[in-house]
C-alpha positions as CSV (number, residue, x, y, z in Angstrom):
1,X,7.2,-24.8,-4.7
2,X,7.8,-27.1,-7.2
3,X,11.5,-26.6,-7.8
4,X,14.1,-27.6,-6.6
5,X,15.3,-26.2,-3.0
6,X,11.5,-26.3,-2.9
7,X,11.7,-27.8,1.0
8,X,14.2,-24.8,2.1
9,X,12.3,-22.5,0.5
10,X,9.3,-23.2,1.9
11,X,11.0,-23.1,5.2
12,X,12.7,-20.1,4.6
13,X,9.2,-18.3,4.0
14,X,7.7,-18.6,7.3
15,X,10.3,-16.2,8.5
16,X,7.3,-13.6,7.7
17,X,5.2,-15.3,10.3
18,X,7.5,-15.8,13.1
19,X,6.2,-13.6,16.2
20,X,9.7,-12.8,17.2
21,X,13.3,-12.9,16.9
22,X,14.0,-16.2,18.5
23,X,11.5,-18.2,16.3
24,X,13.1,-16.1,13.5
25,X,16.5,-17.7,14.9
26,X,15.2,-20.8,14.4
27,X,13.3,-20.9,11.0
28,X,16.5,-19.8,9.8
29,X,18.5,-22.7,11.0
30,X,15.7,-25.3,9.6
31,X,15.7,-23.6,6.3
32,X,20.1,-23.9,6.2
33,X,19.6,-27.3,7.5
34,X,17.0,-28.5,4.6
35,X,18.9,-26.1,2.1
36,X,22.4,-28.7,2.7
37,X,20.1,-31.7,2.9
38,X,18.7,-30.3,-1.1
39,X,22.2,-29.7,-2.0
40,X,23.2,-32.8,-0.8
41,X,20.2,-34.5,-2.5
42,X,20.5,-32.3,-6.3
43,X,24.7,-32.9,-6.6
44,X,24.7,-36.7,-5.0
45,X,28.0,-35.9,-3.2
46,X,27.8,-35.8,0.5
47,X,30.6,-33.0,0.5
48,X,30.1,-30.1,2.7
49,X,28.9,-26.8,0.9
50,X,30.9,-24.1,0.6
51,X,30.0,-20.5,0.9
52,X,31.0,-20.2,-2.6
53,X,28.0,-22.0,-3.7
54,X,25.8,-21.7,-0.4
55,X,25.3,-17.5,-1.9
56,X,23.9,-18.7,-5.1
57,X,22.1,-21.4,-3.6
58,X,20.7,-18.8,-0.9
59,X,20.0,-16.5,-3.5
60,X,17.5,-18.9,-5.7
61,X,16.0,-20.2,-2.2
62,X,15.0,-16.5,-1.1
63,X,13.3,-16.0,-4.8
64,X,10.9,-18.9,-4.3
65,X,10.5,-18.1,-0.6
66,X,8.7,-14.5,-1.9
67,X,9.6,-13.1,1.8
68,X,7.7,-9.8,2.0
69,X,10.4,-7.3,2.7
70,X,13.3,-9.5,2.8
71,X,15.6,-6.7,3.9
72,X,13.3,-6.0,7.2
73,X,13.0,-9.2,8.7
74,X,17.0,-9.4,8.0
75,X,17.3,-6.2,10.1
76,X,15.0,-7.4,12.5
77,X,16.5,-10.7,13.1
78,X,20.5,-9.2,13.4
79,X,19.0,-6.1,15.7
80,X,17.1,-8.2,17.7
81,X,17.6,-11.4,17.8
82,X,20.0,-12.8,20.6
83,X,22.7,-14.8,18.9
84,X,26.1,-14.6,19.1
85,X,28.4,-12.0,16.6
86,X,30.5,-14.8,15.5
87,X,27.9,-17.4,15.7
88,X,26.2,-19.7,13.0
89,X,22.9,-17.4,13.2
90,X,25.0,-14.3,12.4
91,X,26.8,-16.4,9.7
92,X,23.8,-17.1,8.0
93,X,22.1,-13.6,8.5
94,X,25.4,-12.3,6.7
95,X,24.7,-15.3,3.9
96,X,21.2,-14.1,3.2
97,X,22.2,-10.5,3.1
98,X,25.0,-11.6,0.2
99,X,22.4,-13.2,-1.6
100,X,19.8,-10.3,-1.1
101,X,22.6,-7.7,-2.4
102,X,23.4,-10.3,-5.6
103,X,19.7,-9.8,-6.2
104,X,19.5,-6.3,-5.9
105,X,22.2,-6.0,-7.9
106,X,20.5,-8.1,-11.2
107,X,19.3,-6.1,-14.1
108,X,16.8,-7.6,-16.5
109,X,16.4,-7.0,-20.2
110,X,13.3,-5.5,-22.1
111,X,12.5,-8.7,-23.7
112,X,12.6,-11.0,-20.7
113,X,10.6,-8.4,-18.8
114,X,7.8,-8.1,-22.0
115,X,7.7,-12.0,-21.5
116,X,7.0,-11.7,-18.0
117,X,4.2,-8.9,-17.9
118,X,2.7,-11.2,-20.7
119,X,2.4,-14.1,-18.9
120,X,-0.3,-15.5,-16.0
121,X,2.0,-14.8,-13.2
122,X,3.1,-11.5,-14.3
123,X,-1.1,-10.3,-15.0
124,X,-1.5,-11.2,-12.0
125,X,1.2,-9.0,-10.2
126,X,-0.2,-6.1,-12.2
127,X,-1.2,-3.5,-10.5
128,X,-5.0,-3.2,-10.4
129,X,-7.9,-0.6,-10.0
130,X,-9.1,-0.8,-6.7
131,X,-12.9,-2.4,-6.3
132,X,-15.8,0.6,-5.9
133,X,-17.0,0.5,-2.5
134,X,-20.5,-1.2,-1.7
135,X,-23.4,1.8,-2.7
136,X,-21.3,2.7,-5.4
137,X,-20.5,6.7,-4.2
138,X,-21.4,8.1,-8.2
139,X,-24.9,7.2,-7.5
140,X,-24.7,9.0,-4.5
141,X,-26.4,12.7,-5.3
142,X,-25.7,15.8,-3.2
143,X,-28.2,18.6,-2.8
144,X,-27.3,22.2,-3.8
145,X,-28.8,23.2,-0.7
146,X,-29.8,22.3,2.7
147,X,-33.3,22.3,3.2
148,X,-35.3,24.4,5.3
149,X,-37.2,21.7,7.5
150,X,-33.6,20.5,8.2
151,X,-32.3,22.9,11.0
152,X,-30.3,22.8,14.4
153,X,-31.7,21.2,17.3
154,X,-32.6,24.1,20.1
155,X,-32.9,22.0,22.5
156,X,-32.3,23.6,25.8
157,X,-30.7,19.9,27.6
158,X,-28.1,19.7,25.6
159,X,-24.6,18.3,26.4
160,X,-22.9,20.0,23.6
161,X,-20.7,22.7,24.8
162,X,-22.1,26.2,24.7
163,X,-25.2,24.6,23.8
């Protein structure tokens, strides 16, 4: 988080944690509130934002958020969150889901991509071999055969059905 919009972002990414819609309702107003108060703080004009830079600005705040599943909790907030249509929760629901579809909509090149998979960050996004499982199941050998001193149980108490 050490960029800037850094507070809204932050903000923004405990929208995965809420336990419901109405926190959700409310993470999202802190993170618009703090998001103005950055903007306000980065241009030093005390000017209201417009949604003609509020997009971009939503946009670079839900990249350094890293919201699992952006989309989702989107859909979960609008479907089930109690807020009024033409309210400021639907207002910024609608924001985040301009911003979402100006990220879908980016295409990176080749090079910036090789840069990326080559550095820390990216290694560490890589896909990985999952660990072997404790006792290590090649070391584990299985017999041809079943023994003969292994055999079914004759017992005549048994609970096993048509035993």
């Amino acid at each position: 988080y050490g960029v800037a919009y850094r507070r809204s972002s932050r903000v923004l990414s405990w929208l995965s944690s809420c336990p419901g819609p109405r926190e959700m309702q409310e993470v999202l107003r802190l993170a618009h509130r703090w998001l103005l108060r950055d903007a306000i703080e980065a241009s030093g004009s005390r000017e209201a934002v417009g949604a003609d830079l509020l997009v971009p600005l939503s946009a670079l705040v839900l990249c350094h958020a890293a919201l699992p599943s952006p989309h989702l909790l989107l859909r979960v907030l609008d479907q089930f969150g109690d807020h009024d249509p033409q309210g400021d929760v639907s207002y910024l629901i609608a924001n985040l889901e301009v911003a979402l579809q100006f990220l879908s909509s980016l295409s990176v090149s080749e090079t910036a991509r090789a840069r990326f998979e080559a550095s820390p960050m990216g290694a560490s996004l890589r896909p990985q071999d999952p660990p072997e499982p404790p006792g290590r199941s090649r070391d584990i050998q299985i017999p041809k055969e079943i023994p003969r001193s292994v055999s079914r149980s004759k017992s005549s108490g048994s609970s096993h059905p048509g035993g």
